[in-house]
C-alpha atoms as one frame of an Amber mdcrd trajectory, in Angstrom:
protein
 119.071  40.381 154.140 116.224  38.681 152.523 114.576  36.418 155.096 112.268
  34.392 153.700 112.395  30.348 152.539 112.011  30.355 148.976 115.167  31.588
 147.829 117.912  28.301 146.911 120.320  28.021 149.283 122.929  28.161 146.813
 121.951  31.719 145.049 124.398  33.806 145.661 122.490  37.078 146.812 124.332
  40.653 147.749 123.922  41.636 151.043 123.820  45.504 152.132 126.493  45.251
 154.503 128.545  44.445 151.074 129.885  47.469 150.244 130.206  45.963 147.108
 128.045  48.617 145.839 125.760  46.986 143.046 123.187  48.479 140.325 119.585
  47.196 140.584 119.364  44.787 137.378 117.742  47.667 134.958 121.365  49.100
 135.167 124.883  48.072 134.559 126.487  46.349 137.504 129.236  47.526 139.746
 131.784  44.951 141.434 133.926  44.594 144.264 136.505  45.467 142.118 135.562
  49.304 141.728 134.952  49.347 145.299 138.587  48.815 146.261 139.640  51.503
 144.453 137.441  53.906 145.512 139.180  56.085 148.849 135.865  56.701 151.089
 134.935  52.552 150.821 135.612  49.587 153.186 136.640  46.850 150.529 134.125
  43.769 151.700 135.313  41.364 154.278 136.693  38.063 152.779 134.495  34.930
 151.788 134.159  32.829 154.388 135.712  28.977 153.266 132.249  26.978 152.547
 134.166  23.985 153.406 132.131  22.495 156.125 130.375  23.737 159.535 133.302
  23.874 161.530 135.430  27.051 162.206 133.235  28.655 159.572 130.615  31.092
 158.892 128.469  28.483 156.485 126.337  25.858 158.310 124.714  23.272 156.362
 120.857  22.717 157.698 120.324  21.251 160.639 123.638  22.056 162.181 122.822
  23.784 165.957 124.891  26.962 166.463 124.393  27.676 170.269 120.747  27.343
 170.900 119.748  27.730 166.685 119.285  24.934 165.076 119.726  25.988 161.299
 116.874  25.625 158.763 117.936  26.801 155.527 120.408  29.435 153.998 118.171
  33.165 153.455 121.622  35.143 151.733 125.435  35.400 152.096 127.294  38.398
 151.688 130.622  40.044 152.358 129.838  40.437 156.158 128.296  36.835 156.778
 125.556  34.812 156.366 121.698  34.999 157.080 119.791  31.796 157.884 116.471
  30.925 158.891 116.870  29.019 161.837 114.949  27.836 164.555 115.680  28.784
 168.193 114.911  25.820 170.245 114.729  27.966 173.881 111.217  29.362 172.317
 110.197  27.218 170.239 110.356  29.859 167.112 111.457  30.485 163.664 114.073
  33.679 163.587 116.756  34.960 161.289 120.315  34.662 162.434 122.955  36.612
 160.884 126.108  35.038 161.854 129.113  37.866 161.062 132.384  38.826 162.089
 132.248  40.366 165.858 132.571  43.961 164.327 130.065  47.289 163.897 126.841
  48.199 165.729 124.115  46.714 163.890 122.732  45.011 166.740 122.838  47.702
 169.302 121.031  50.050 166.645 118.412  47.571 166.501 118.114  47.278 169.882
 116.905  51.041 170.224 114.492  50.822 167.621 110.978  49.357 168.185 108.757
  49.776 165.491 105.991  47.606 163.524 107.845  48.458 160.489 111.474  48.068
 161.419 112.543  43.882 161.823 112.847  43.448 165.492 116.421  42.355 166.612
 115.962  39.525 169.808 118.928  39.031 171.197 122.924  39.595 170.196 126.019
  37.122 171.138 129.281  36.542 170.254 130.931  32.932 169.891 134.216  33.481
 171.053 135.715  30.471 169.398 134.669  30.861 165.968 134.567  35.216 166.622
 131.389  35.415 164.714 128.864  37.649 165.885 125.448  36.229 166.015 122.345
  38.464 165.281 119.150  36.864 166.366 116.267  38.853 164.485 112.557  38.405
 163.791 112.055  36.703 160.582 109.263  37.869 158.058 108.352  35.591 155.671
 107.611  37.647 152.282 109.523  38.983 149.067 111.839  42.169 149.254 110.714
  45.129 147.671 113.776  44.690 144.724 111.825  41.375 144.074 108.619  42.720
 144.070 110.003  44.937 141.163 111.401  42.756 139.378 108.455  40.443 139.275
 106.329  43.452 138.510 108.572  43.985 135.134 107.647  40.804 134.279 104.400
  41.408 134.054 102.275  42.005 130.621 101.157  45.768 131.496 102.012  47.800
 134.479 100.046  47.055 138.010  97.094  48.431 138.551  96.137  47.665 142.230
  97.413  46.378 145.660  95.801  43.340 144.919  98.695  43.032 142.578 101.119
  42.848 144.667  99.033  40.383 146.866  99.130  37.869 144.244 102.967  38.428
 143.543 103.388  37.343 147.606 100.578  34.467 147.610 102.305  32.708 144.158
 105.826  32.073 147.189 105.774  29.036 149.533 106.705  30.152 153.053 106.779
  29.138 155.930 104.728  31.427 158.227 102.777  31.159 160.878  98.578  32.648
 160.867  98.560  36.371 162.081  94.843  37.329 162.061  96.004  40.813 163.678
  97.692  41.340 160.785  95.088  40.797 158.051  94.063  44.224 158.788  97.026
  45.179 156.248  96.847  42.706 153.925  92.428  43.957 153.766  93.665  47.387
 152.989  96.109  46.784 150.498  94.115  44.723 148.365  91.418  47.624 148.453
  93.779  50.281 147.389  94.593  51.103 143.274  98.521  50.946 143.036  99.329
  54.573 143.262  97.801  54.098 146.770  98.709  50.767 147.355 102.819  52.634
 146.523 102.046  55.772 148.307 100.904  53.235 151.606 104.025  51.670 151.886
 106.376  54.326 151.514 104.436  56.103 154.027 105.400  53.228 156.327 108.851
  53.275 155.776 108.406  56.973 156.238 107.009  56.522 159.892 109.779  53.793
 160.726 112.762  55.948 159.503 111.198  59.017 161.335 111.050  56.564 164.014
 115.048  55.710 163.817 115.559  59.155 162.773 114.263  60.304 166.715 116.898
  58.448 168.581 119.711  59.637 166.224 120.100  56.448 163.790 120.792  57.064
 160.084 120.263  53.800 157.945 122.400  55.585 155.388 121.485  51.922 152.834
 118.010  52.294 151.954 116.956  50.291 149.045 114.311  48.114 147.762 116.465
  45.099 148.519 116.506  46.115 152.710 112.802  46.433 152.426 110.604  43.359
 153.075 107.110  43.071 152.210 105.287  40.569 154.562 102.684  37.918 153.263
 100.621  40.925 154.816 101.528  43.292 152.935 103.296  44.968 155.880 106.460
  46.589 154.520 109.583  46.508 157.007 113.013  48.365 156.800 115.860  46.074
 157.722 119.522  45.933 157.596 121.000  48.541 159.612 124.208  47.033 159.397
 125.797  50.215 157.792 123.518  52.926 159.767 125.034  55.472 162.519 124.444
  56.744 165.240 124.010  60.710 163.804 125.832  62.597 166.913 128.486  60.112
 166.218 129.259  61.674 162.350 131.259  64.293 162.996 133.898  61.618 164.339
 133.524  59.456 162.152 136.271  57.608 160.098 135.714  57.809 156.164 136.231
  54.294 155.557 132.745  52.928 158.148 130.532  54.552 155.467 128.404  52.607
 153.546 125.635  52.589 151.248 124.560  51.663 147.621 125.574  53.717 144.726
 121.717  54.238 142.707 120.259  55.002 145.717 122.553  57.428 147.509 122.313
  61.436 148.014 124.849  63.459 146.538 126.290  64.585 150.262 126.287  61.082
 150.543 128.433  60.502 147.446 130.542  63.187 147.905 131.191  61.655 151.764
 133.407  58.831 149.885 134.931  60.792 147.607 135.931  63.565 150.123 138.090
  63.277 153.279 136.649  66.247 155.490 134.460  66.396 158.334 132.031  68.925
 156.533 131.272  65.888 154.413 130.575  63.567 157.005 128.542  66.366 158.822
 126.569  67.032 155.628 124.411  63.229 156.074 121.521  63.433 158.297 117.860
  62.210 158.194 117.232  63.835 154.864 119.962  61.340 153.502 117.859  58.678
 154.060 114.792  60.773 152.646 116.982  60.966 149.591 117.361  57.184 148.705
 113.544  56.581 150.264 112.719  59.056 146.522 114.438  56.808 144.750 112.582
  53.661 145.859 109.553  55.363 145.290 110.170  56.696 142.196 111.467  53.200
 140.856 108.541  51.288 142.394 106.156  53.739 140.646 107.944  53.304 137.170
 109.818  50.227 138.031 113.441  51.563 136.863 115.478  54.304 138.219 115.248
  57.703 138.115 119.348  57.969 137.257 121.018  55.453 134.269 125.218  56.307
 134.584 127.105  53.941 132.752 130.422  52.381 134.708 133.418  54.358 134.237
 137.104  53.491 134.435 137.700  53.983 137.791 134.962  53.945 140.496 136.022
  57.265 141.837 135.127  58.511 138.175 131.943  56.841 138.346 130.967  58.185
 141.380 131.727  61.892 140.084 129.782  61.404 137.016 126.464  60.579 139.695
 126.912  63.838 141.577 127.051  65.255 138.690 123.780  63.904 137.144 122.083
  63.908 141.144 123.615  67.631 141.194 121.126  68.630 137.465 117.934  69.588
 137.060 115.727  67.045 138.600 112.487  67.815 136.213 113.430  66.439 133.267
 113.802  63.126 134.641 110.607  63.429 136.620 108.940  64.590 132.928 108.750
  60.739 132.735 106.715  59.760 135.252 103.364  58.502 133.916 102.018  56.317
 136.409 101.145  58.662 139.449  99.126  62.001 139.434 100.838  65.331 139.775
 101.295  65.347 143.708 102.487  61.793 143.683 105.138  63.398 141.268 105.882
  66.158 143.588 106.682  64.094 146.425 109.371  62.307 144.540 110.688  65.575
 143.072 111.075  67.111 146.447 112.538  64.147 147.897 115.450  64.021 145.130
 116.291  67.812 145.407 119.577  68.171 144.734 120.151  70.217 148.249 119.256
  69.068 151.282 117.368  72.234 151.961 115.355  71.613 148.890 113.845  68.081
 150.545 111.183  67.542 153.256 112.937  68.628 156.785 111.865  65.288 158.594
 110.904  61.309 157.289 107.494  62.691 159.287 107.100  65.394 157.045 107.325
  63.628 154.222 104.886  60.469 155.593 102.098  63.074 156.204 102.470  64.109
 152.178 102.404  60.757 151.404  99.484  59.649 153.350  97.517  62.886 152.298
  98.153  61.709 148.645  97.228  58.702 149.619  93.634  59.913 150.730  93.637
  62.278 148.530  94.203  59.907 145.298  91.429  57.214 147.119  89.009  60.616
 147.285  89.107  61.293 143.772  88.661  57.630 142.916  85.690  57.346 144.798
  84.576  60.049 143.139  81.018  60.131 141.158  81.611  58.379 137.740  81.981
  60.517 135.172  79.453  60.993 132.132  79.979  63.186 128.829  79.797  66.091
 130.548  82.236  65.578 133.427  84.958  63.836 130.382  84.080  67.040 128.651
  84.843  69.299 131.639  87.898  67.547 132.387  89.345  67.873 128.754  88.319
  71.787 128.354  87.632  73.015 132.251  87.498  76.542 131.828  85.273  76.632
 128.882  82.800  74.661 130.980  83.387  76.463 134.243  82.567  79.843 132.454
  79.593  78.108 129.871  78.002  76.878 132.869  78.292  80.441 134.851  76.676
  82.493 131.639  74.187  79.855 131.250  72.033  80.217 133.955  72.211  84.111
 133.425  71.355  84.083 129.744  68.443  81.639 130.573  67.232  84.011 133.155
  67.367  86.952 130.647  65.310  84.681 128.036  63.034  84.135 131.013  62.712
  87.859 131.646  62.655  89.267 127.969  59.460  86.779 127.615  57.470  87.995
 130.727  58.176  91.461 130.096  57.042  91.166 126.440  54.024  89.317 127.551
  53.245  91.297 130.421  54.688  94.285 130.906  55.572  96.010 127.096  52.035
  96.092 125.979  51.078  98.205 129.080  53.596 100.980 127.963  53.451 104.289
 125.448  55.309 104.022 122.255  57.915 106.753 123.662  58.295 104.171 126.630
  58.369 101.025 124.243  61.277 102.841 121.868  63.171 103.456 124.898  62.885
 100.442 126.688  63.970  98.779 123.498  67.014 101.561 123.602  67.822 100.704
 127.106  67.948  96.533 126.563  70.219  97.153 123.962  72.389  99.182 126.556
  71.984  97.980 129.890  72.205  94.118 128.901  75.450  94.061 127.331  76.924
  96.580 129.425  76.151  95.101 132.927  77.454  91.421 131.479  80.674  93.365
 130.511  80.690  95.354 133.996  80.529  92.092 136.135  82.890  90.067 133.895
  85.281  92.732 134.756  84.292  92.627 138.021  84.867  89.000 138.438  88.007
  88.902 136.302  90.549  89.187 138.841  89.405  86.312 140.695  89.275  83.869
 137.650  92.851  85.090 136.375  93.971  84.633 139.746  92.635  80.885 139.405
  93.304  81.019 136.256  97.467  81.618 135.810  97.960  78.701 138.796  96.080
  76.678 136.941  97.646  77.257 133.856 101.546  76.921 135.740  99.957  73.625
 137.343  99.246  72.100 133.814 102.665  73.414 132.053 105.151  72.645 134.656
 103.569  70.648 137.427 106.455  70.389 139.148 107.196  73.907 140.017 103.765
  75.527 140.862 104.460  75.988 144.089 102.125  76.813 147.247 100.270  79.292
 144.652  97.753  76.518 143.501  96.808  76.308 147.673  95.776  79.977 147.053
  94.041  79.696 143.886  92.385  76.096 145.069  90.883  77.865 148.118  89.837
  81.130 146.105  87.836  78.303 143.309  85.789  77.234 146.420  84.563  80.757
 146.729  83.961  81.513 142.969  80.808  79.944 143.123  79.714  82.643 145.763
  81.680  85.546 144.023  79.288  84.562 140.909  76.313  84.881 142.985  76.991
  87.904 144.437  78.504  89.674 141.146  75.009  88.485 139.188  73.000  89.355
 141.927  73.766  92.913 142.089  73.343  92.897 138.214  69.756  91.727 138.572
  69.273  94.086 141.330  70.664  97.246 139.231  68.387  95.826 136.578  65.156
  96.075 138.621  65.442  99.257 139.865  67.144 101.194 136.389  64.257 100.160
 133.375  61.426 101.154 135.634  63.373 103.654 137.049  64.592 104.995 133.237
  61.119 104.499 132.157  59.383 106.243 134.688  61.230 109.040 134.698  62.101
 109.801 130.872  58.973 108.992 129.054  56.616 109.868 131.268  55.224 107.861
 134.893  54.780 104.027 134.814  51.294 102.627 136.304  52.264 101.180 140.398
  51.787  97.304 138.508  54.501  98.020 135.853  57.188  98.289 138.571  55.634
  95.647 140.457  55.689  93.384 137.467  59.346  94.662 136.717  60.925  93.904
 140.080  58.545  90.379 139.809  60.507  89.322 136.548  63.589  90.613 138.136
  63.261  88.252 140.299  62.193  85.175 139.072  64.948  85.443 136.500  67.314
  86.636 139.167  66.370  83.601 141.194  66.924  81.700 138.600  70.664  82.934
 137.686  72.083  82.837 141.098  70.487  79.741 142.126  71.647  77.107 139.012
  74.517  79.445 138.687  75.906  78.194 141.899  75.113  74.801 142.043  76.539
  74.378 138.580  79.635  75.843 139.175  80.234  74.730 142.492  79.517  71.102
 140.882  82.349  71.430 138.563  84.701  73.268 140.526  84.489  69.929 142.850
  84.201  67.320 140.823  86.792  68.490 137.877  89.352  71.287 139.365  89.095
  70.873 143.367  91.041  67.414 143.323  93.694  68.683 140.779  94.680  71.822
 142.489  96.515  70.137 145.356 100.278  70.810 145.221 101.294  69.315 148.469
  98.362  67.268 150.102  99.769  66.516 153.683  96.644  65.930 156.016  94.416
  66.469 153.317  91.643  65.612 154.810  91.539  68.024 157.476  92.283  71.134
 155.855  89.469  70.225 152.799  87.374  69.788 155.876  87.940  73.303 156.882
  87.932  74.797 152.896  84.374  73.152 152.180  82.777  73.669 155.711  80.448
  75.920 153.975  79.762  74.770 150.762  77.341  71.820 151.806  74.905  74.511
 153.771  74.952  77.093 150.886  74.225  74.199 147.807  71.219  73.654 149.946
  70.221  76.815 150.283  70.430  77.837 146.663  68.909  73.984 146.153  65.576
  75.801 147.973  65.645  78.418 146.076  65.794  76.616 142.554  62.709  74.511
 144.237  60.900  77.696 144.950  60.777  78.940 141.461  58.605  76.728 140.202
  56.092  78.026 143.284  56.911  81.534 142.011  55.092  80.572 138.622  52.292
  79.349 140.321  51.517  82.458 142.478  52.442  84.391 139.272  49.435  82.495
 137.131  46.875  82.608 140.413  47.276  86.383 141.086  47.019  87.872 137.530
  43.574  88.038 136.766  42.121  86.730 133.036  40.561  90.238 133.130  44.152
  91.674 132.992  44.533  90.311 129.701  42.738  90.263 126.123  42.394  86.938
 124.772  45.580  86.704 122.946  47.679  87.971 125.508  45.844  85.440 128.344
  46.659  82.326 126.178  50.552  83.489 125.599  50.927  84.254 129.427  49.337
  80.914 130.823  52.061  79.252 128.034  55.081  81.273 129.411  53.890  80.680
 132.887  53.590  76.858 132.627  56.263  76.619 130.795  57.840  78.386 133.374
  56.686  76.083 136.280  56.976  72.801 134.486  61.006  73.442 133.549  61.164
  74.911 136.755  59.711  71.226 138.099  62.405  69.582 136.095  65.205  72.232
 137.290  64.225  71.679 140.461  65.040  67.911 140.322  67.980  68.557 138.199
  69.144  70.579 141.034  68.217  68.295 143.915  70.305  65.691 141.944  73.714
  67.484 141.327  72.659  68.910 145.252  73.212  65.032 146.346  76.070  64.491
 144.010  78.073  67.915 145.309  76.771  66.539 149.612  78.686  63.105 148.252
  82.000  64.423 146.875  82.109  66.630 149.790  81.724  63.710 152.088  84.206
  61.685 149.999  86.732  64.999 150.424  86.218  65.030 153.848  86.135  61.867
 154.898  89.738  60.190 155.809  90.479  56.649 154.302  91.260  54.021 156.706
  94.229  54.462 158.656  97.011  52.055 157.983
């Protein structure tokens, strides 16, 4: 039914209760004519005569039908006719459906009270002309199959909610001011249009879970029984061919229903197939099913299965279990509009086997709406520079660049202060073997902790590289690697700290031992370099990798994102408190140099050596200055993202 004012009164439109099962207009039509021949479908009831408004089912406007005084003509169909009509008891614009007394449409209805399901009012029968009359709440707005179509028309594809706001504002209706209902039409316009998509199927989600709860299929879920309100408010409608689920296993073949792009294959194979194992077969993830397919096509705006009419409609109908019965991830291949766990969500909800899909419509609105926050998290995002573009092209060359870095500029640090300060202080048998031992130790504790952190990269690593080949299948693995990323940073620290550690206590260990004692200040200048470069490994080595773990790889590793914001809440509860922490520390190096340059005497040194050590150390403390802010920056950046992670969007 498409209740709204602008459409001509004479258009002939296709109703869902017309089992005249038709194509969307991206795909070859199918006509009444197939249907007949077809053994599991109800051929559609005959035409009314338009002949006049007596002892028929067309009123011309302004003819009164019991207390409805009729306004305009919304669609006709096999099963009757909708108008917009007024009802003059209350004052109010509603939708009648005036069809033959037959099916449970309105009693459905009745059960089902929902903001996104179209509210059914009342239900009578006129006795004389046996019409059933259907008094519903009318929505003024497009359907959803409209809002596609316009949306082909357009010169690019959408970008943003506010989109599909304009595609509603450029249709006269009549409708009356809702300022409850701005809420929706504020939140829409704020989303892009992968979130703007993934809010409204997550509606229809909630109302179908809703019918789902009392036992209602709707079994003829489409774009064209979806409206979308002025407000942006989508709403399921049409139940005309739904069932009451405890009710399947009696019932007859010929009372099912549906449309032929948007049906299951159990759902298919129910008209083809006279048993009760068919019928048995349809339940709520039926309706999940076709809910895909609108979501797929409103993403891409065509569907996700082209068959071309065959002879017979029973051949046709074969040939789509066949195709709906394939391998799903080719098809999905061609999705370019959504990120990878927008993609997943339609994948799983096509799955050829029931099993395969999400259990409930709840389960699968709590993925959408966690891609939904999830997508508006990484859009709010900090903007990316050169870096960041860089990172995101080549991650892992980054991720590892950035963990060496700090490391190798630590050793610089230390090779400097040890020449300047330390070297000069020892014998030549000392001097030859401390050379000896650099040459040694350095490369063979970077190899040692590589190894050591190896398993936990390759670990990260092989989901990672299944998540970028075949996105579809990576399975609950990228959950395990995404959470084991978060602790990287720390592994890093810890893996470099013990090699700075086993650094300060081997060369004046070595030293002392095989070339003869070292003076008490050697080793306390040792373990002093030690340090300061240790510090400042661990410290920019964290906050560097921990930056691009979250801005580049923690919002790509997210393979099914249902209440997304909750669990990153628990995965980056500690990562805030430790950036500051190792934010401290990167400020306290540039106090280290100080102390360093105030507590070594000038008579320590000869001339030379004085001049080269007041250079190292200043150099030391004013890159340590700008490290410091560096730090402090990407410290506020990382608090931000983490916020924006954390933080849900607003709640539809």
């Amino acid at each position: 039914m498409n209740f709204h004012p602008g459409r001509q009164s004479d258009q002939r439109v296709a109703l869902p209760e017309d089992i005249a099962l038709s194509f969307q207009p991206s795909s070859p039509m199918m006509t009444t004519d197939f249907t007949a021949q077809a053994p599991s479908f109800v051929p559609p009831c005959p035409a009314a005569p338009r002949s006049g408004p007596t002892g028929t089912a067309e009123l011309a406007p302004g003819e009164r039908l019991g207390e409805f005084e009729v306004a305009d003509v919304l669609g006709r169909g096999g099963f009757g006719v909708v108008y917009l009509a007024r009802d003059t008891s209350l004052d109010r614009l509603v939708a009648l459906k005036v069809s033959p007394d037959a099916g449970t449409e309105g009693k459905n209805l009745a059960q089902l009270e929902h903001e996104n399901i179209v509210q059914v009012y009342s239900e009578s029968v006129d006795r004389l002309l046996q019409q059933r009359l259907l008094c519903m709440q009318y929505v003024p707005g497009l359907t959803l199959g409209e809002v596609i179509d316009l949306l082909r028309q357009m010169d690019g594809p959408p970008s943003s909610g506010a989109d599909l706001i304009r595609l509603l504002d450029q249709r006269q209706h009549q409708a009356r001011f809702e300022p409850t209902a701005l809420r929706d039409r504020e939140l829409l316009d704020k989303c892009d249009f992968v979130e703007a998509v993934c809010l409204l199927i997550s509606r229809l989600s909630e109302a179908l879970a809703h019918a789902h709860e009392r036992n209602i299929l709707h079994l003829d879920v489409k774009p064209n029984n979806i409206l979308l309100s002025l407000y942006g408010r989508p709403f399921l409608m049409d139940f005309n061919l739904s069932f009451q689920s405890v009710a399947l296993d009696t019932a007859q073949p010929q009372l099912l229903g549906g449309t032929l792009p948007y049906m299951s294959p159990e759902h298919l194979e129910a008209f083809l197939v006279h048993t009760d194992e068919a019928h048995r077969s349809l339940d709520a993830r039926t309706d999940i099913y076709a809910l895909g397919v609108v979501l797929f096509e409103l993403l891409e705006r065509h569907l996700p299965f082209q068959v071309q009419p065959r002879g017979r409609l029973a051949e046709t109908v074969e040939a789509m279990i066949a195709e709906r019965r394939g391998e799903v991830d080719e098809r999905l291949r061609a999705l370019k509009t959504a990120p990878d766990y927008v993609n997943h969500v339609v994948k799983r909800c096509l799955a050829p086997s029931p099993d395969q899909r999400y259990s409930s419509a709840t389960a699968l609105q709590l993925e959408l709406e966690g891609c939904r926050q999830l997508h508006r998290a990484c859009r709010k995002m900090p903007q990316a520079g050169w870096l960041i573009q860089a990172a995101l092209q080549r991650p892992w060359f980054w991720l590892i660049l950035l963990g060496l870095l700090p490391h190798i500029i630590g050793s610089l640090v230390q090779i400097a202060y040890n020449a300047i300060r330390i070297v000069h202080q020892l014998s030549e048998q000392q001097q030859e073997l401390f050379i000896q031992l650099v040459a040694v130790f350095n490369p063979a504790v970077y190899a040692a902790c590589l190894l050591w952190l190896a398993p936990y990269l390759l670990s990260i690593y092989r989901a990672w590289r299944q998540m970028c080949r075949d996105p579809m299948n990576v399975g609950p693995a990228i959950d395990a690697a995404r959470q084991e990323a978060i602790r990287l940073p720390g592994r890093v620290v810890l893996i470099g700290g013990v090699g700075w550690l086993c650094g300060a206590l081997f060369f004046p260990t070595v030293l002392h031992y095989r070339a003869g004692g070292l003076p008490w200040d050697a080793w306390l200048h040792f373990w002093i370099s030690f340090l300061l470069a240790g510090s400042i490994a661990v410290a920019y080595g964290f906050i560097l990798t921990q930056y691009l773990i979250l801005r580049v790889m923690y919002p790509r590793m997210w393979y099914s994102p249902a209440e997304f914001p909750h669990r990153a809440v628990k995965e980056l509860a500690r990562v805030e408190p430790r950036i500051r922490v190792f934010q401290s520390l990167a400020a306290s190096i540039p106090f280290m140099g100080a102390v360093i340059l105030v507590t070594v005497g000038p008579d320590q040194f000869n001339a030379t050596d004085y001049g080269a050590f007041r250079l190292l150390v200043a150099t030391l403390i004013l890159s340590g200055m700008l490290g410091a802010r560096l730090a402090a920056t990407i410290s506020r950046q990382v608090s931000r993202m983490i916020q924006t992670l954390t933080s849900a969007a607003p709640a539809p």
